[in-house]
C-alpha positions as CSV (number, residue, x, y, z in Angstrom):
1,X,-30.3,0.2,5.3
2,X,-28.4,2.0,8.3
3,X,-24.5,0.7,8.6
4,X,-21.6,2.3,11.6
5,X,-18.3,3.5,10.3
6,X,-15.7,3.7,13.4
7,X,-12.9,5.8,13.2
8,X,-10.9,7.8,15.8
9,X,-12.6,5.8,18.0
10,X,-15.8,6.9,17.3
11,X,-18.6,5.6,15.8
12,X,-21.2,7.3,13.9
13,X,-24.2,5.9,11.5
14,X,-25.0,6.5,7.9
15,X,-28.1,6.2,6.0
16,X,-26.7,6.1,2.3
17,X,-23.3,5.0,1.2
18,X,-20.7,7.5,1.9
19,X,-16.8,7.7,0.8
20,X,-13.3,6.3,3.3
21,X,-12.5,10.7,2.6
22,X,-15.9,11.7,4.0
23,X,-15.1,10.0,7.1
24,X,-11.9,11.3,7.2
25,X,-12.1,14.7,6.2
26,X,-9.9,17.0,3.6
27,X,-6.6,16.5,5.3
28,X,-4.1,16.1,2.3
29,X,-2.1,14.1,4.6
30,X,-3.6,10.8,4.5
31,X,-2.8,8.6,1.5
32,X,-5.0,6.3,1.6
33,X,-6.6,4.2,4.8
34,X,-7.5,0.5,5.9
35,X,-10.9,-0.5,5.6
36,X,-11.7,-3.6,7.9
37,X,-7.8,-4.4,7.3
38,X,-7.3,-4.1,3.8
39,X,-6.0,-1.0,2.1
40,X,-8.2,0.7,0.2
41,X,-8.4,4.1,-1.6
42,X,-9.1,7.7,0.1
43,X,-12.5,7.3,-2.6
44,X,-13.5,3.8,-2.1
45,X,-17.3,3.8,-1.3
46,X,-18.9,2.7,1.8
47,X,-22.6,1.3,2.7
48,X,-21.5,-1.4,5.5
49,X,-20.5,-1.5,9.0
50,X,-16.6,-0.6,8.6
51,X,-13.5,0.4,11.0
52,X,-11.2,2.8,9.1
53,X,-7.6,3.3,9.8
54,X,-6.1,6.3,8.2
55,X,-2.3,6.0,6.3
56,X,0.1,8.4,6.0
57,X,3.3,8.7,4.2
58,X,4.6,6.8,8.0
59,X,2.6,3.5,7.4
60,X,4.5,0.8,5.8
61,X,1.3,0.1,3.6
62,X,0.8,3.7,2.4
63,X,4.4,4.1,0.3
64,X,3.4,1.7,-2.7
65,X,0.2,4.4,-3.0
66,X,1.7,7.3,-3.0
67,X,5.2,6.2,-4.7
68,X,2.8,4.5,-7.9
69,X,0.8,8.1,-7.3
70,X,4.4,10.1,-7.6
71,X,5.1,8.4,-11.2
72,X,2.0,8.6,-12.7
73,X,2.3,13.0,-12.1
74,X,5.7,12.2,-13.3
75,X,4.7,10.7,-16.2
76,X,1.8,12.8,-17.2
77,X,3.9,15.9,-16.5
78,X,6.3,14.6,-19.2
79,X,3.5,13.6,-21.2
80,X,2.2,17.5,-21.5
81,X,5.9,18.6,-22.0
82,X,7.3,15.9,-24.3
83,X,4.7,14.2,-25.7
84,X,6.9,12.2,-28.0
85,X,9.2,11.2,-25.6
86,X,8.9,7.4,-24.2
87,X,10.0,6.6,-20.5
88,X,11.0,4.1,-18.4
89,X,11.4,4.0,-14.3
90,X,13.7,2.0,-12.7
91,X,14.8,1.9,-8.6
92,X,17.9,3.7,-8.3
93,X,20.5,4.9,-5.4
94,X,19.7,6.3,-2.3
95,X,16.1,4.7,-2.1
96,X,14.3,6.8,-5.4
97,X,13.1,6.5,-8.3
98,X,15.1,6.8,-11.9
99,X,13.6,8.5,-15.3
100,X,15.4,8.0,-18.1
101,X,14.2,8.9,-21.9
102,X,14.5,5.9,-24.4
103,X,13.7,7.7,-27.0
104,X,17.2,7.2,-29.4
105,X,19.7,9.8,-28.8
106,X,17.8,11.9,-26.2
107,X,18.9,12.2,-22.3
108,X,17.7,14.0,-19.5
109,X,19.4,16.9,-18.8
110,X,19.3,20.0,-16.4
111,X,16.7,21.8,-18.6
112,X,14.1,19.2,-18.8
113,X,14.4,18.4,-14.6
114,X,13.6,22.0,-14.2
115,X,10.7,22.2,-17.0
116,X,9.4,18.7,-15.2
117,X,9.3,20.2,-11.8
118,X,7.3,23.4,-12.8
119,X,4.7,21.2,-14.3
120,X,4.7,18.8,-12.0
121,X,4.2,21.7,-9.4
122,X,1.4,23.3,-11.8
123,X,-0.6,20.3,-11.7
124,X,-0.5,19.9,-8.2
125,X,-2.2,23.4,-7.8
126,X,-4.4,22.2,-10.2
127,X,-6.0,19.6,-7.7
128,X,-6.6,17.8,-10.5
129,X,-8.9,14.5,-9.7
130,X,-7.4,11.0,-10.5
131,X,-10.5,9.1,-11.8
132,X,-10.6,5.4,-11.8
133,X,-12.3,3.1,-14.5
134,X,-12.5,-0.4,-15.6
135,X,-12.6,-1.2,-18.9
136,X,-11.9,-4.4,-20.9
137,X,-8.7,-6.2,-21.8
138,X,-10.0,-5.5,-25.9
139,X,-10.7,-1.6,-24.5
140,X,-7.6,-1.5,-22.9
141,X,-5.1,-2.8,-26.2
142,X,-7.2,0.1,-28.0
143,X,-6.3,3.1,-25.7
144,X,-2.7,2.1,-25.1
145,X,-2.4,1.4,-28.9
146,X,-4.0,4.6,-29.4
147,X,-1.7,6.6,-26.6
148,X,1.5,4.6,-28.2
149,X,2.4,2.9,-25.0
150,X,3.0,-0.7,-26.5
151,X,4.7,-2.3,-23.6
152,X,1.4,-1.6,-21.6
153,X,-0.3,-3.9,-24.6
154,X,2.3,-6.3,-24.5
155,X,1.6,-7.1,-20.6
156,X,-2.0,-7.9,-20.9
157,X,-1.2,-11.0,-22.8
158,X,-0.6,-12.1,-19.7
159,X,-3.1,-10.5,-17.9
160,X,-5.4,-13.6,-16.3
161,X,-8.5,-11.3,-15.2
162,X,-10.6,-10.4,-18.3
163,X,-10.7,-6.3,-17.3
164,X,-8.1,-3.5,-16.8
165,X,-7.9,-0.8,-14.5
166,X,-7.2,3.1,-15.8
167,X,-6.7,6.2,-14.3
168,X,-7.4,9.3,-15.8
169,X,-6.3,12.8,-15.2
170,X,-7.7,15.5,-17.3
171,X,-7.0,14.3,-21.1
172,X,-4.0,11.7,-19.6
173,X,-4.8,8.2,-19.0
174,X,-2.1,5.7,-17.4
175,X,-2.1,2.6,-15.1
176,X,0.6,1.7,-12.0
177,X,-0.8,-1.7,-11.1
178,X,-1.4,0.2,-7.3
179,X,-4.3,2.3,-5.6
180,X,-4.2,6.3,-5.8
181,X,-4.6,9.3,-4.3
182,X,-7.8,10.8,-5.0
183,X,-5.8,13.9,-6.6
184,X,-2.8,15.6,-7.5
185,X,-2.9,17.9,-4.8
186,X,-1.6,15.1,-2.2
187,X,1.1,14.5,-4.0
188,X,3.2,17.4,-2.5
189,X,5.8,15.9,-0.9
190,X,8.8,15.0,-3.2
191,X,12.5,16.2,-4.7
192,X,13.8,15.9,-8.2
193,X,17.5,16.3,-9.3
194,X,19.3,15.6,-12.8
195,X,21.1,12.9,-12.3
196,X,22.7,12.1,-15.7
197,X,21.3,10.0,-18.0
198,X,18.0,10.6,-15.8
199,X,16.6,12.2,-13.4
200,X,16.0,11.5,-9.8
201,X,12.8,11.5,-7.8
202,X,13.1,11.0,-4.0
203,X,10.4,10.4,-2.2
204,X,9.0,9.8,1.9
205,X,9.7,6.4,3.1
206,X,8.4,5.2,6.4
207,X,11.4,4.1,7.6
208,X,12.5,7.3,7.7
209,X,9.1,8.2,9.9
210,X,7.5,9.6,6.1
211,X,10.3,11.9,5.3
212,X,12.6,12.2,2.2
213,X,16.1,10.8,3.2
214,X,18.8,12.6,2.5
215,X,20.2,12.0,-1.1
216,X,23.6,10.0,-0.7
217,X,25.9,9.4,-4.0
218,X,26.7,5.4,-4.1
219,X,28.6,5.1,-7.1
220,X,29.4,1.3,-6.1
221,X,25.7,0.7,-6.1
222,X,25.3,2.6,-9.3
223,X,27.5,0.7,-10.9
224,X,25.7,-2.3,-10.6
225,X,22.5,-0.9,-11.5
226,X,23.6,-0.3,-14.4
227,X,25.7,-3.6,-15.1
228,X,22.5,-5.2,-14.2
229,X,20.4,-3.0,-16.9
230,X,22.5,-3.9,-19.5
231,X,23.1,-7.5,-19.0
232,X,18.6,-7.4,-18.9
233,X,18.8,-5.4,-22.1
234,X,21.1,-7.5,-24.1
235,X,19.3,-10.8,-23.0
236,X,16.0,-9.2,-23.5
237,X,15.2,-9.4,-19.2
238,X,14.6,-6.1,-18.7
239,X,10.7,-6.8,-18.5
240,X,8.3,-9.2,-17.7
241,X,7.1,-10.1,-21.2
242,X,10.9,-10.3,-22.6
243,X,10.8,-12.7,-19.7
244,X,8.3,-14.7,-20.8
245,X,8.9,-14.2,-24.7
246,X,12.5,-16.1,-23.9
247,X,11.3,-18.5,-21.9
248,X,8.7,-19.5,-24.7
249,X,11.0,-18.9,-27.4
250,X,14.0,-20.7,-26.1
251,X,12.6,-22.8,-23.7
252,X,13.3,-23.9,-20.2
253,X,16.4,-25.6,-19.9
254,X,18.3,-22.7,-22.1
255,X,16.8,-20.3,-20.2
256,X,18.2,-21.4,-17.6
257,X,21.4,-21.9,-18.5
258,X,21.4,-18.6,-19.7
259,X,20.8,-17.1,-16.0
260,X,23.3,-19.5,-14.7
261,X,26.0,-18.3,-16.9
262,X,26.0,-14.9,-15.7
263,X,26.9,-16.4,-12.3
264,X,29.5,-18.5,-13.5
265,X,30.7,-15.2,-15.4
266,X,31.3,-13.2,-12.1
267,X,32.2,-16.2,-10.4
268,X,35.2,-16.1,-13.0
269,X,35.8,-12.7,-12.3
270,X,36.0,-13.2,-8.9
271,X,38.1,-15.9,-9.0
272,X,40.7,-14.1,-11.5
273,X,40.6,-11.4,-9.1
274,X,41.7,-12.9,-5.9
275,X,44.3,-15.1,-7.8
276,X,45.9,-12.1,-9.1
277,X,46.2,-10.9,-5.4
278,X,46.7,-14.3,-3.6
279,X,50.3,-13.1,-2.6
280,X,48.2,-10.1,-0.5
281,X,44.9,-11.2,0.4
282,X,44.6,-13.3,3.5
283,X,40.7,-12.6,4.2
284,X,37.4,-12.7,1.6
285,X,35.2,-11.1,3.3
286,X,31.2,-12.1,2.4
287,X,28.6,-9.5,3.4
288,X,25.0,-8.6,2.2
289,X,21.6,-8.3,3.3
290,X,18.6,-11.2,3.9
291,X,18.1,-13.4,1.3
292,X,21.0,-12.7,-0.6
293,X,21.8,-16.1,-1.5
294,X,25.4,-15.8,0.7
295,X,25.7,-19.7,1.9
296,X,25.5,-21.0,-1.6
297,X,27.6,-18.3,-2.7
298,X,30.4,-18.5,-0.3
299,X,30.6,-22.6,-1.6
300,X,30.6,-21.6,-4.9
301,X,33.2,-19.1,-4.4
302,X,35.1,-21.6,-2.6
303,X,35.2,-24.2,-5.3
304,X,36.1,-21.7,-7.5
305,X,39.2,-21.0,-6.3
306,X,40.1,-24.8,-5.4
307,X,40.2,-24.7,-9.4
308,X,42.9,-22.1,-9.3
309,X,45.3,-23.9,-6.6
310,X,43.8,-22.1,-4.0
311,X,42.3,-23.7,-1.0
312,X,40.3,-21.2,1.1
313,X,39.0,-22.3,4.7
314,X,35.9,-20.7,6.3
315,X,35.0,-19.8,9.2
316,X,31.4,-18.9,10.4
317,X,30.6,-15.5,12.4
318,X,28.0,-17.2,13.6
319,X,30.0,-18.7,16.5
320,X,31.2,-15.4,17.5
321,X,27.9,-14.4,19.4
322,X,27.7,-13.6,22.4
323,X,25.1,-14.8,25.1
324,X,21.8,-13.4,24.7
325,X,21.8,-12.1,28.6
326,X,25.4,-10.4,27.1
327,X,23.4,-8.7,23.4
328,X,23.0,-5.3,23.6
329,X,19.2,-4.0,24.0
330,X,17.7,-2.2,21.3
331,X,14.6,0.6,22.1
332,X,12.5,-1.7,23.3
333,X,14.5,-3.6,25.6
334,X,14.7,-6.3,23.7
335,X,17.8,-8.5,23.0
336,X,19.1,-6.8,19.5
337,X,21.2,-9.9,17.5
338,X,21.6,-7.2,14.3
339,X,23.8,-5.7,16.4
340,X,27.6,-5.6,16.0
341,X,28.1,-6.0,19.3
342,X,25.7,-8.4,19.6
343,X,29.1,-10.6,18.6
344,X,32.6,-11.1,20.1
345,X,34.3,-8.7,18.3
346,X,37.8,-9.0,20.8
347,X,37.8,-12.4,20.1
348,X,37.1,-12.7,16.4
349,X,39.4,-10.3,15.8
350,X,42.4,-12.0,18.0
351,X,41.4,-15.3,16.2
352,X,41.5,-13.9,12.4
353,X,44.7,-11.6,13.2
354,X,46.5,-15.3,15.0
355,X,45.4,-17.8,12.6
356,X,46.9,-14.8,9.6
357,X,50.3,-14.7,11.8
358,X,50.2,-18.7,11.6
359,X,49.0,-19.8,14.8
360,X,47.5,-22.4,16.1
361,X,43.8,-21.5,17.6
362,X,40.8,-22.8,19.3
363,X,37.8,-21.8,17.4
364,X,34.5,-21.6,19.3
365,X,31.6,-22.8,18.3
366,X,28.0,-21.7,19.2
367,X,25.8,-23.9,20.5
368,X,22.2,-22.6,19.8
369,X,21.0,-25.2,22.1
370,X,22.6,-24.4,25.2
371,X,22.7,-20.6,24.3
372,X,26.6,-19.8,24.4
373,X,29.9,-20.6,22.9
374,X,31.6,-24.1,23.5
375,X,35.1,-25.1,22.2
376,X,35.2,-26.2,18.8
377,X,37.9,-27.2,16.3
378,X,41.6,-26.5,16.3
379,X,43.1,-24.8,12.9
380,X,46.1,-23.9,11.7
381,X,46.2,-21.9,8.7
382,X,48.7,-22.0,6.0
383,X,50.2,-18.8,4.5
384,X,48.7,-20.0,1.6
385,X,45.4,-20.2,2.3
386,X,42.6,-17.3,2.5
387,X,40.2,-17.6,4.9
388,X,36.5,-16.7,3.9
389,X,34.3,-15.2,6.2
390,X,30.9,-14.8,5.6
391,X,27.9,-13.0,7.4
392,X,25.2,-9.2,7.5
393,X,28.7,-7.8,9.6
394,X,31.4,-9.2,7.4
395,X,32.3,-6.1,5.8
396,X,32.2,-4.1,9.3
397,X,35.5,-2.6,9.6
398,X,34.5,-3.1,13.2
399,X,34.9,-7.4,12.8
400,X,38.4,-6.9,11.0
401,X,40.0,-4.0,12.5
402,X,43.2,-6.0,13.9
403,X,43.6,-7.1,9.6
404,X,45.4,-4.4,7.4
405,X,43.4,-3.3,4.3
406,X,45.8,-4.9,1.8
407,X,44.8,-8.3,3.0
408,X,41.3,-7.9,3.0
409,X,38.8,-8.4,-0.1
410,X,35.6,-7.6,0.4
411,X,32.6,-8.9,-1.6
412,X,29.0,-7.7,-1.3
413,X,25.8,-10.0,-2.6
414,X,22.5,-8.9,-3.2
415,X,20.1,-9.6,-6.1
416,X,20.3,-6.2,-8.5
417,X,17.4,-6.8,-10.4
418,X,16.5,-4.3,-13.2
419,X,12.6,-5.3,-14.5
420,X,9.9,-3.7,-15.0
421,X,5.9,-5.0,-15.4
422,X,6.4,-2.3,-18.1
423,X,7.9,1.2,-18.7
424,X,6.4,3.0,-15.8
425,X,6.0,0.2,-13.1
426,X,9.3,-1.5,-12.0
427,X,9.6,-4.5,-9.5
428,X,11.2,-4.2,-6.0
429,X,14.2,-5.3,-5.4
430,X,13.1,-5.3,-1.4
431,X,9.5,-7.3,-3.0
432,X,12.0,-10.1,-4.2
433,X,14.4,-10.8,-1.2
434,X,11.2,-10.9,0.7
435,X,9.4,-13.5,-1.7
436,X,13.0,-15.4,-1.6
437,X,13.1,-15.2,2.2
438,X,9.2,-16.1,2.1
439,X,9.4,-19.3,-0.1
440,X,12.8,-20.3,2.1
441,X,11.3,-19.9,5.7
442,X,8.4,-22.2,4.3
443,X,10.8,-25.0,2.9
444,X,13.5,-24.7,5.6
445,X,11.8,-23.4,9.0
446,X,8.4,-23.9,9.1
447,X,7.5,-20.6,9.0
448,X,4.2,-19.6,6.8
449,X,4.3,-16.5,5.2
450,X,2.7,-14.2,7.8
451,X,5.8,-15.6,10.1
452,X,8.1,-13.7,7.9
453,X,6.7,-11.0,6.9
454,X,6.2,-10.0,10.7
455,X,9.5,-9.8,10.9
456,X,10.5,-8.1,7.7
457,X,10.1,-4.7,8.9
458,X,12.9,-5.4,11.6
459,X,15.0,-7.3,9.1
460,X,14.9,-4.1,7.0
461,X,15.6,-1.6,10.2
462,X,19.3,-4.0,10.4
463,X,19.8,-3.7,6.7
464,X,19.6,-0.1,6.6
465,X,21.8,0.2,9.8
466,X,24.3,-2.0,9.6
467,X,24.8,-3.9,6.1
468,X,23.9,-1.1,3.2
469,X,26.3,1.4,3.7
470,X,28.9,-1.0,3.5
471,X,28.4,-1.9,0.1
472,X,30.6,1.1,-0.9
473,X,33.9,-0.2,0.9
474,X,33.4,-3.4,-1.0
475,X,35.6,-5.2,-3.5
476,X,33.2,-6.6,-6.0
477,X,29.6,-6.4,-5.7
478,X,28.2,-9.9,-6.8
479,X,24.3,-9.8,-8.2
480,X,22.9,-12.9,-7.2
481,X,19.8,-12.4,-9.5
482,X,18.6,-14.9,-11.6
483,X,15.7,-13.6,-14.7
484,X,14.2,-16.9,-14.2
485,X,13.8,-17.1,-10.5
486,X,10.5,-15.7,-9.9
487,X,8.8,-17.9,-13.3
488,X,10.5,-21.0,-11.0
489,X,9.3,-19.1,-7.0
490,X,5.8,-19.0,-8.2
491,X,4.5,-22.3,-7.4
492,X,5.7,-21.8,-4.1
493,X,5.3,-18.7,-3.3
494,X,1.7,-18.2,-4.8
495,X,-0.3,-20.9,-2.3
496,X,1.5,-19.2,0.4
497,X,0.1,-15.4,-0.5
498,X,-3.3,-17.0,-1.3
499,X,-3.6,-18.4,2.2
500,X,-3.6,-15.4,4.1
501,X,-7.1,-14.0,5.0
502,X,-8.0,-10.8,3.5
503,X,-8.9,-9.6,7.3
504,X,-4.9,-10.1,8.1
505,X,-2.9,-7.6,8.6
506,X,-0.3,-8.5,6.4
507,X,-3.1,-9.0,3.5
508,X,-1.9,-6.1,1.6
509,X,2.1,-7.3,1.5
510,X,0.4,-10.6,0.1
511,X,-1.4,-8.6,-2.2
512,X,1.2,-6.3,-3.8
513,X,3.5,-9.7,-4.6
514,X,0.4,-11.8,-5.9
515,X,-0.3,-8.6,-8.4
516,X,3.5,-8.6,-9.8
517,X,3.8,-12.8,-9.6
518,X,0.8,-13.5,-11.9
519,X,2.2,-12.0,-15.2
520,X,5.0,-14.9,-14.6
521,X,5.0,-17.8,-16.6
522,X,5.8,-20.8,-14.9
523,X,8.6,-23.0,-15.2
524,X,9.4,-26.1,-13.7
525,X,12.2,-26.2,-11.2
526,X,13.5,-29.8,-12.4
527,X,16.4,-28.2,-14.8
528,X,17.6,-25.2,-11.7
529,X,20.9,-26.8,-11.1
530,X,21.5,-28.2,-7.8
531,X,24.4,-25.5,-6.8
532,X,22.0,-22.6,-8.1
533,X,21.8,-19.9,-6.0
534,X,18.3,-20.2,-6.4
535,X,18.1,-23.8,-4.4
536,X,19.0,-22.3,-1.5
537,X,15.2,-20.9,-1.4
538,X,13.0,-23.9,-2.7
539,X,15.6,-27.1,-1.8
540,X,17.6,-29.0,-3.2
541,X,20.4,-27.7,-2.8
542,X,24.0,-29.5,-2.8
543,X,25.0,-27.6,0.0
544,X,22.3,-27.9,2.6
545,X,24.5,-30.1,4.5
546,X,27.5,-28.2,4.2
């Protein structure tokens, strides 16, 4: 039976079933393509009428492909070289991947980066076909018992569908829980450097229009990497099944406690900090990209110090914007409210620098009705008293310029997860800020999930532009991450992601979270406590009315 493929905006008709590369031809640029609006692989068969969209390293839905395709010639290059040696990938600094050997006693260093590039190189000349096969969960335990990759055995405990995925390359056989490039020979586009304990593997990002950023050091951001890697290893979080192993070992309500406690920890820290410095610091600045947690923080924080003597007063950016009609454009004409300028910074600045000196002001307040700023309340603030401030443009120099260093303390929130499904597949920390944001906008602003991930992409564009690189400058870096938040997000989040229609556009985002939230187990939310960070996403919350 006859069926039309349309592509290029053409349409031509086949007799017998064909391939998505024999439509495409044997340019090594595409990674893989949308068939009828789902993603599927540069081999995937076809014998019906089908529209296909070729993906390159500059589509949004292509990077998971070719990053997943990146480790696996990573890890079979290390494989040929150091058979004995055990790995583990994590998300690192300046958007790349980490490899680091866990092998006892054994590091990366300059010699094995340059041994792991020629063979990685070697194997791409190769051209080497990357073969996909389903086998059973029994077959599966067998070959990964069999290759000594135990974690991969581990994970399919909790595997619901009955069969496992493999791909093979020559003699080497591996799974990344993502579609692949047909071969090694599209993999071509990547850097390595030793980065010590590891080694670092940038890659193209469509942000940057499917280019390799440049590498930038960000020791602050390092640091917490690793802080977060260690607290996950000592707890047993650093994967999905020590997840669940604690959860069903310890149960729920310890569990999380446990989480908990690491907030109250660095909440303590926090707190010390700013005491010893309460004769200096007259701002805390609160800054860090969506779904960060920062309301619930900033009350936390704020109660905190009220249990040291100090009584901090806040005051919200928010009623420092400017008209819409007065918001810089961004390329499309549009009104752009990332922007720093999109707020008063004259006026914010005369208020923060007046109410320091002791003076009496007249706070605005916005009124998102009406569209622009009305008078709001009149404060006074003691010399005593820090004021926190807390918003993406808090830590802009920009917003505090008339306020002298010394007085300043800057904290920057994000969730700094450090999990993995197993060794060679780690979890996004961009996939969890959007299943956060995804679950919230539901709860909070009747927005379904297609709503928000429409407007991810631009989210992300403000994050890179205006909020990262100020994580450097900051103080403290707070990790709002909690190991049990995704076990307690699933009931949410999953009926969201199921809803949307394979045909949608967004269909593959949906996809890639419902394939990392099913090895969860779930627990009830009953026991989160109600000034969790975490109740600022599914309710119930002490502070929604604050």
């Amino acid at each position: 039976m006859s069926f039309k493929v349309s592509f290029n905006n053409e349409t031509k008709v086949y007799e017998n079933p064909i391939t998505v590369l024999d439509v495409l031809g044997p340019s090594r640029e595409y990674v893989c393509a949308y068939v009828n609006g789902r993603v599927r692989e540069l081999t995937y068969p076809l014998d019906k009428d089908s529209v296909v969209v070729p993906l390159t390293c500059k589509d949004r839905d292509a990077r998971a492909c070719y990053e997943a395709s990146l480790r696996f010639l990573v890890a079979m290059a290390m494989h040929n070289l150091y058979p004995d040696y055990h790995i583990r990938f994590s998300y690192n600094i300046s958007r790349s991947v980490f490899m680091q050997i866990l092998n006892q006693g054994l590091t990366s260093n300059v010699v094995i980066a340059r041994e792991l590039e020629k063979e990685m190189k070697r194997l791409i000349a190769l051209d080497l076909p990357l073969v996909r096969s389903i086998v059973s969960k029994e077959e599966a335990k067998d070959i990964l018992n069999a290759a000594g990759q135990y974690d991969k055995v581990e994970i399919l405990k909790y595997r619901p569908e009955k069969t496992c995925h493999f791909y093979t390359c020559e003699n080497y056989k591996n799974y990344m829980y993502s579609r692949m490039v047909p071969s090694t020979g599209y993999i071509t586009k990547w850097k390595i450097r030793f980065y010590h304990p590891g080694v670092i593997i940038q890659y193209p990002r469509p942000e940057e229009n499917g280019e390799i950023p440049p590498f930038e050091e960000a020791p602050t951001f390092g640091r917490t990497l690793k802080r977060a890697h260690q607290w996950a290893i000592l707890t047993g979080c650093d994967t999905i099944v020590g997840i669940n192993k604690r959860i069903e070992r310890d149960g729920d309500i310890d569990f999380i406690t446990l989480c908990e406690q690491r907030h109250n920890r660095q909440l303590c820290e926090l707190g010390q900090m700013i005491e010893d410095g309460k004769n200096e610091i007259r701002l805390v600045c609160i800054a860090g990209p969506s779904s960060s947690g920062k309301t619930t923080f900033a009350n936390r924080l704020r109660i905190e110090l009220l249990s040291r003597g100090i009584e901090p007063i806040r005051i919200s950016m928010d009623d420092y914007y400017l008209p819409r009609d007065q918001a810089p454009k961004d390329e499309n004409g549009d009104p752009d409210l990332e922007s720093v300028d999109a707020l008063d910074v004259e006026l914010f600045n005369q208020n923060i620098a007046d109410l320091i000196a002791g003076l009496e002001v007249e706070l605005p307040r916005f009124d998102f009705k009406l569209g622009h700023r009305v008078p709001g309340r009149k404060l006074k603030v003691p010399l005593n008293q820090p004021i926190i401030i807390e918003g993406i443009h808090a830590l802009n120099e920009k917003m505090t310029e008339s306020i002298p260093s010394h007085q300043k303390f800057k904290i920057f929130i994000a969730p700094q997860a450090q999990i993995n499904i197993d060794n060679h597949n780690p979890i996004s920390l961009t996939d969890l800020r959007l299943l956060r944001r995804i679950v919230r906008d539901y709860q909070f602003r009747g927005a379904s999930a297609i709503d928000t991930m429409s407007m991810w992409a631009s989210v992300r564009k403000g994050e890179f532009k205006w909020i990262y690189k100020t994580q450097e400058g900051a103080n403290y870096v707070f990790n709002s991450f909690s190991s049990f938040e995704l076990s307690v997000m699933k009931k949410y989040a999953m009926p969201l992601l199921e809803a949307i229609d394979t045909e949608n556009e967004y269909f593959p985002v949906a996809e890639r979270l419902i394939r990392m939230l099913k090895f969860f187990d779930e627990i009830p939310d009953k026991w989160v406590p109600c000034n969790s960070i975490i109740r600022e996403f599914i309710g119930g919350s002490c502070y929604e009315d604050a």
